[in-house]
C-alpha positions as CSV (number, residue, x, y, z in Angstrom):
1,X,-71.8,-18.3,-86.2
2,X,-70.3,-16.0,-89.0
3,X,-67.0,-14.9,-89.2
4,X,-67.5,-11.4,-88.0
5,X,-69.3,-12.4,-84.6
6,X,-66.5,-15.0,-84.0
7,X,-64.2,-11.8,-84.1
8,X,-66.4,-9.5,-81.3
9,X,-66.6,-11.4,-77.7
10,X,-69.4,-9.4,-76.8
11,X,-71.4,-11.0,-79.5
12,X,-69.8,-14.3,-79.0
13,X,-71.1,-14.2,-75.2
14,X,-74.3,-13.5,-76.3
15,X,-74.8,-16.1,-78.2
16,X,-73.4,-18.2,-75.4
17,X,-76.1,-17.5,-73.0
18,X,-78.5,-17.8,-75.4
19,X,-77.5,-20.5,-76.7
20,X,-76.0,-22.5,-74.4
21,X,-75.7,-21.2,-70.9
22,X,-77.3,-23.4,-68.2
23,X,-78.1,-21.1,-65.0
24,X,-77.1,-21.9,-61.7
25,X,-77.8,-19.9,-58.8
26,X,-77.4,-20.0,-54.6
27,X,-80.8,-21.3,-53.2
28,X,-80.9,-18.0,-51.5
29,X,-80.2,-16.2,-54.6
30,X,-83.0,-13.0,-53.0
31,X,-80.4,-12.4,-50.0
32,X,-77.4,-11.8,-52.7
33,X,-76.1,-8.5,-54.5
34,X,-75.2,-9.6,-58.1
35,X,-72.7,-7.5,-60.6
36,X,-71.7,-7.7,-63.8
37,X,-68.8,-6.2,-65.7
38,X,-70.6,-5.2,-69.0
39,X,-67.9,-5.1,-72.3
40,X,-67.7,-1.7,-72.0
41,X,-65.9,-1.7,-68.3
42,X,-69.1,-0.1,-66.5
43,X,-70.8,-1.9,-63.6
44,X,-74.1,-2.7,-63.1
45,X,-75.4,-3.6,-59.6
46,X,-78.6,-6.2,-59.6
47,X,-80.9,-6.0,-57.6
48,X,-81.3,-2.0,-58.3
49,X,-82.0,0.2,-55.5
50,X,-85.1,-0.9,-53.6
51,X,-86.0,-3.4,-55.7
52,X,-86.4,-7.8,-55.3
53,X,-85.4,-10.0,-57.8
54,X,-88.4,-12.3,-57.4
55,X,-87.5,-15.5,-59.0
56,X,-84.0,-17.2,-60.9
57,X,-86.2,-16.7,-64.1
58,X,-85.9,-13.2,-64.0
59,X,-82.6,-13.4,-62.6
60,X,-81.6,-15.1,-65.7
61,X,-83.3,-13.2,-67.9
62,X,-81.8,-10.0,-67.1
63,X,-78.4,-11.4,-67.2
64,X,-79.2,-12.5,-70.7
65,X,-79.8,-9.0,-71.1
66,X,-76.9,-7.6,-69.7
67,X,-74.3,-9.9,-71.8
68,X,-71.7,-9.7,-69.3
69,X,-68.3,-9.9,-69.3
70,X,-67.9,-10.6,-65.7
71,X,-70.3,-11.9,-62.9
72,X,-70.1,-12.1,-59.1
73,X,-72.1,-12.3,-56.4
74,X,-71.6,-11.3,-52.5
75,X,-70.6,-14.3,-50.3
76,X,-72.8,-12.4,-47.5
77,X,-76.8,-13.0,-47.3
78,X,-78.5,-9.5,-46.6
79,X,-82.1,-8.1,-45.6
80,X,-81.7,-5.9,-48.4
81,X,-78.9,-6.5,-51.0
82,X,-80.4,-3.8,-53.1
83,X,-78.8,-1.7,-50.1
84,X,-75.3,-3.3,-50.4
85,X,-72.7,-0.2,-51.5
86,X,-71.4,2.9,-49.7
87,X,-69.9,2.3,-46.6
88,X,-72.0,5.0,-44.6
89,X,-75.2,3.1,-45.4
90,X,-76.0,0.2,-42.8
91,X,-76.6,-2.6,-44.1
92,X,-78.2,-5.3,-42.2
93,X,-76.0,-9.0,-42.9
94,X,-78.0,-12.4,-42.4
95,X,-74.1,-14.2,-42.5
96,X,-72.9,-16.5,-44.9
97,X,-70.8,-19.2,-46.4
98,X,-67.6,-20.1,-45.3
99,X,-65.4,-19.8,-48.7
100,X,-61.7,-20.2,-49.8
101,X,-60.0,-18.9,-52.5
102,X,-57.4,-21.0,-53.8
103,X,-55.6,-19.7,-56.7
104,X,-52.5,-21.1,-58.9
105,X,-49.7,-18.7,-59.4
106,X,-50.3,-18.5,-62.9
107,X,-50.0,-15.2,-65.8
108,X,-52.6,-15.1,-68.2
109,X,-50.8,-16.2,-71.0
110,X,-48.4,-18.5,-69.1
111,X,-50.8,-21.1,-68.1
112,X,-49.1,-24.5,-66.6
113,X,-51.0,-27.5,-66.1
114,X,-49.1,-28.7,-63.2
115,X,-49.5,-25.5,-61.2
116,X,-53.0,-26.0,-61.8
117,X,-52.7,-30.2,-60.5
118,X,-51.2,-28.4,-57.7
119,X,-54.0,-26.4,-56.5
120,X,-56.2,-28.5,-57.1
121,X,-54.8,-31.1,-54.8
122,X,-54.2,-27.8,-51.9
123,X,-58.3,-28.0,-52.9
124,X,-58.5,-31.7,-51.7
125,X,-56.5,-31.3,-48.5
126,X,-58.7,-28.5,-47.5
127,X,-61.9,-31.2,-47.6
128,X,-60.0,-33.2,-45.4
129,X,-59.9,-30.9,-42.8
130,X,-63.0,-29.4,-43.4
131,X,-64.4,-32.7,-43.1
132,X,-62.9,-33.5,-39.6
133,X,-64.2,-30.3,-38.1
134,X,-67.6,-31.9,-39.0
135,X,-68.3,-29.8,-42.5
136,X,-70.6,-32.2,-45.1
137,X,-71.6,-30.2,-47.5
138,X,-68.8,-28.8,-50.1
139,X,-69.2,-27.2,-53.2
140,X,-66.2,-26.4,-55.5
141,X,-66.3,-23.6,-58.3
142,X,-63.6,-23.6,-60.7
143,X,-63.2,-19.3,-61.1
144,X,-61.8,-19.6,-65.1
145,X,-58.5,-18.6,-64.8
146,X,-56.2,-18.8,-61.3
147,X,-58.3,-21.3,-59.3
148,X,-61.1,-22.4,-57.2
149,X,-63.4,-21.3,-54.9
């Protein structure tokens, strides 16, 4: 990587996920909205209006095209995530996970390890109870800058 591309994070990201990035997606990935913060602040909403994202191939693929900055999905499952957007259009909801957000009080460029330990172990104590109310299957995300989810 030359000197130049080092300097611009847009071009650094995309030779991240070409490069290197290792896809994971939600086995239902087809009931999700996906969006993505490009570098330039604007948002793009996948899948477009009245469209299917068929497969995690092409899911990939056009967030290799994208290059984002930023990427979320909904928590919700819908009939139509294409759909998902202005409140006066119904949107039919198929549920979802049950998901925490667990976040270290921490600034951006005041990052302590121990506040980090700290939520981490909150993390932990959460499985235990989830646990005893009968939950099996967990699955932590690390978010990349407060917490976990």
């Amino acid at each position: 990587m030359s000197q130049a591309q080092k300097l611009d994070p847009q071009k650094v990201f995309r030779t991240w996920y070409e490069t290197e990035w290792n896809p994971w997606f939600p086995e239902d990935f087809r009931w999700h909205q996906f969006r993505f913060m490009r570098f330039n602040g604007k948002w793009v909403k996948i899948p477009r209006p009245r469209s299917r994202i068929r497969s995690k191939r092409q899911l990939a693929r056009i967030i290799r095209s994208l290059t984002p900055k930023h990427a979320f999905y909904t928590v919700l499952k819908f009939i139509d995530p294409s759909a998902v957007g202005p409140p006066d259009i119904t949107v039919q909801c198929l549920g979802g996970d049950l998901v925490f957000d667990l976040d270290a009080p921490v600034e951006p460029y005041n990052l302590d390890p121990e506040k980090y330990r700290d939520v981490a172990m909150r993390a932990l104590r959460l499985t235990d109870v989830l646990r005893e109310l009968g939950y099996r299957e967990i699955f932590y995300v690390f978010s990349g800058l407060k917490g976990f989810h």
